[in-house]
N, C-alpha and C positions, 0 to 999 in steps of 0.2 A: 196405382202409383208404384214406382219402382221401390225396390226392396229397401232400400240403402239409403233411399230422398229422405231428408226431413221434411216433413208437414209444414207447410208455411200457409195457405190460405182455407178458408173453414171449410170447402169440400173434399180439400186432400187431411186436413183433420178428419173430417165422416167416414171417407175411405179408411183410413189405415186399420189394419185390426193390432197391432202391436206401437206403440208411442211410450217415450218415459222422456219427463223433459230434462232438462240440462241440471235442474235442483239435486241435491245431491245430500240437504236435510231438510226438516222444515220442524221448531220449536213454537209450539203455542198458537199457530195458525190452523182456524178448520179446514178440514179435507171430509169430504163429502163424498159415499161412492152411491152411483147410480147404475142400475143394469135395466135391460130391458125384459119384462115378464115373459119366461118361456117363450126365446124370443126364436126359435125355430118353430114352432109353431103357430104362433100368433101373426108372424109374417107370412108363414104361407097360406094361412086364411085371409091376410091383406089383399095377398096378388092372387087371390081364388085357385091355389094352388091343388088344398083339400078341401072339400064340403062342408058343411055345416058338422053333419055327423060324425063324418071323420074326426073334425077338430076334438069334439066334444068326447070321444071315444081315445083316444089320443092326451087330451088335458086330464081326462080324470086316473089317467095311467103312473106309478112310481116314477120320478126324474131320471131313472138309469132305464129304465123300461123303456120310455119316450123318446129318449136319445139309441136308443138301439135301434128302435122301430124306423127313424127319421133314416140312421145310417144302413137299413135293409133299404129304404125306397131309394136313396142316393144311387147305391147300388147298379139300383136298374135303371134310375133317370137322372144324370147327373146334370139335368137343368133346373133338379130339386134343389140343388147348393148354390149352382148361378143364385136363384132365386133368394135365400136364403142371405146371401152375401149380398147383393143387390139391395134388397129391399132393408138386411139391418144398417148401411151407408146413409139409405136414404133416411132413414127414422132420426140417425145420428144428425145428419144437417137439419134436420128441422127442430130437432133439438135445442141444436146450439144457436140458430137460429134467431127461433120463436122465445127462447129464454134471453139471446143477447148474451151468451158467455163471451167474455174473450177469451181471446185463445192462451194466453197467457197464463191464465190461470188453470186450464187442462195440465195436472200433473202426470196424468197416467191414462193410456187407453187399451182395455184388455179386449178387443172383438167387438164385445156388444155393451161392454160397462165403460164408464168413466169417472176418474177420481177428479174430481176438481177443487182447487184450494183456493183459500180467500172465502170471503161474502159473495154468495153467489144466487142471488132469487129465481127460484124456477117459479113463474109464473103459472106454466102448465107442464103436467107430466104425461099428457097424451097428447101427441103426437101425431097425423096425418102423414105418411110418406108418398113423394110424389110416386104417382100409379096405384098405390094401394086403395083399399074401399075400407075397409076400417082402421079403426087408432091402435097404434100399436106405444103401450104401458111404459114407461120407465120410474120404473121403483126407484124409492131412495131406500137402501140398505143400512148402511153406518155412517156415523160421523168420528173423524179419528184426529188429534191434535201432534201427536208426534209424527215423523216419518222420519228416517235414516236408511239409506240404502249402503249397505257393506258387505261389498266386494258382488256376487251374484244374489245377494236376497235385499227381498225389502221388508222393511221391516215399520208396520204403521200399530200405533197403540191408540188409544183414548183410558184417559185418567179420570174420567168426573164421575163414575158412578161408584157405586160401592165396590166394585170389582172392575179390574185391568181387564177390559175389553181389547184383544189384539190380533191382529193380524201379520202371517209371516209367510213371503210369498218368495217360493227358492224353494224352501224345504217344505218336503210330503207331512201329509198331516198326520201319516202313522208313524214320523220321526221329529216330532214336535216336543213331544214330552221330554224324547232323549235331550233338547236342548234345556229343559227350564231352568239350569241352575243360571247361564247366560243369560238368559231372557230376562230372570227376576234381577239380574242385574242392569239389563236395557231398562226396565220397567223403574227400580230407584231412580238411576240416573235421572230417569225424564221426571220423574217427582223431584229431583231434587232441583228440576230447572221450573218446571213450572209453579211451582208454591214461594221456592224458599231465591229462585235468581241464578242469572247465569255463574256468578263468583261460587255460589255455594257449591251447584253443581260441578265445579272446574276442581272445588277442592274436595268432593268426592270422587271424582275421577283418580285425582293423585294419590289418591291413600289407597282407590282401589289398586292403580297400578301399580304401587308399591306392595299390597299383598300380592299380587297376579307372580311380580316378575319375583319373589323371595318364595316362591311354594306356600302359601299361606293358607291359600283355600284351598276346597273341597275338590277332588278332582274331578267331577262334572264340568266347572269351569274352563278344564281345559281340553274340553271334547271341542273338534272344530264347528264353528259354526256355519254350517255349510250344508246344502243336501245329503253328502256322504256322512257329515255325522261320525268320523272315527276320531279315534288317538291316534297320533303319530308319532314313531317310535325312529330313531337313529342309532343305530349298530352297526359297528363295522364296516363303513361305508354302503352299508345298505338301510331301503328305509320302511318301512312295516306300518301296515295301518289294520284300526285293531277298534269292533263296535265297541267293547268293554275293555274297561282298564286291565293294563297289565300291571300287578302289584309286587310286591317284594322287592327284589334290588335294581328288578329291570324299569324301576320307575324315573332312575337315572338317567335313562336314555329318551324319556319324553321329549319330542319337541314340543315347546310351548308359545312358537314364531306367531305361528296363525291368527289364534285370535289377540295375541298383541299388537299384530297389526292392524285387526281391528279396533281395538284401543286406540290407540294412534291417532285412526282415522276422526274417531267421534271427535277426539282432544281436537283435531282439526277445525272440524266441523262448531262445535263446541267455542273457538277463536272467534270464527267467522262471524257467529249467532249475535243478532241486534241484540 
């Protein structure tokens, strides 16, 4: 499928390794991710690509191991990836298929995983892909209730257990922590939507943006939320980005645009919400 198509009928959904639908939030609906188990491997044991031995020499290998290993044989035989790509398409339609998703409810397709939102019964989670000779696995991994996407990340939570289960896809996970002070504020918000209603949450929004935009909080808060992950500084018409705060008088010169336009957005979002 061309690059740029959208997805409209369930084999160019199978196809695509990249999809995000047109949703823009989602409050209090389950979202569901599914991947398929080691699925470079377990595909090319479908299409008899490696032997029995191989696979099993292979599967009991560390995840960064086995993905090195796949990309040495790629290497030398690039009808290894054909395959690879071929055979995870095919897994994918029979997926959607044999379970009867609609398409609709596909919020997100990363390669070999899918995020899908609503009630969604999987019947089976193995699989048959046309040509292959064995089932190839699709795990269920998490279930998440919030999603907001802002600006290039997304941003999925789950709130039911004793701890904020989350997910945040945009930003590296060894610059995850640098965000928490945001985060734990995505994380209230969406508490304050799902227990207590969208009104309450709207008027925690307000109070937050009234401390955000009077310097109130903590300056963590107004590190960008973004992959880069800096402050941004404005001097003299020049403009400085900076992992750690700059403190003393040059704290004047912060910009603090960024994530208040993410603010914005939620309050948007936030309107829209049933």
């Amino acid at each position: 499928m061309a690059k740029d198509k959208v997805p409209i009928t369930v084999e160019e959904f199978a196809a695509t390794k990249n999809y995000l639908a047109p949703s823009l939030f989602s409050f209090g609906f389950p979202i569901s991710e599914y991947d398929i188990s080691k699925a470079n491997i377990n595909i090319l044991r479908s299409y008899q690509k490696i032997t029995e031995e191989e696979y099993h020499k292979l599967l009991i290998l560390p995840k960064m191991d086995r993905e090195i290993e796949i990309g040495k044989r790629i290497i030398f035989d690039w009808t290894i990836q054909e395959i690879i790509d071929k055979g995870i398409a095919a897994a994918k339609y029979q997926f959607l298929t044999v379970n009867k998703i609609k398409l609709q409810n596909i919020l997100r397709i990363a390669n070999d995983a899918f995020y899908l939102i609503g009630n969604n019964p999987i019947l089976t989670s193995n699989v048959l892909p046309e040509g292959g000779t064995t089932p190839i696995s699709f795990l269920y991994k998490k279930k998440f209730n919030i999603y907001m996407k802002l600006n290039s990340v997304l941003f999925f939570a789950n709130d039911e257990g004793f701890e904020w289960d989350i997910d945040v896809i945009g930003i590296g996970n060894d610059k995850i922590e640098m965000h928490r002070d945001f985060i734990s504020f995505l994380c209230s918000l969406s508490d304050q939507y799902i227990f207590s209603g969208k009104e309450m949450a709207i008027k925690y929004l307000n109070d937050f943006h009234q401390k955000y935009t009077t310097n109130q909080l903590e300056i963590g808060f107004y590190r960008e939320f973004n992959a880069t992950g800096c402050f941004r500084y404005n001097q003299k018409n020049n403009t400085y980005l900076s992992l750690l705060p700059i403190t003393g008088n040059n704290e004047q010169y912060l910009d603090r645009s960024y994530n208040l336009s993410l603010i914005r957005t939620i309050y948007a979002y936030l309107l829209a919400a049933n």
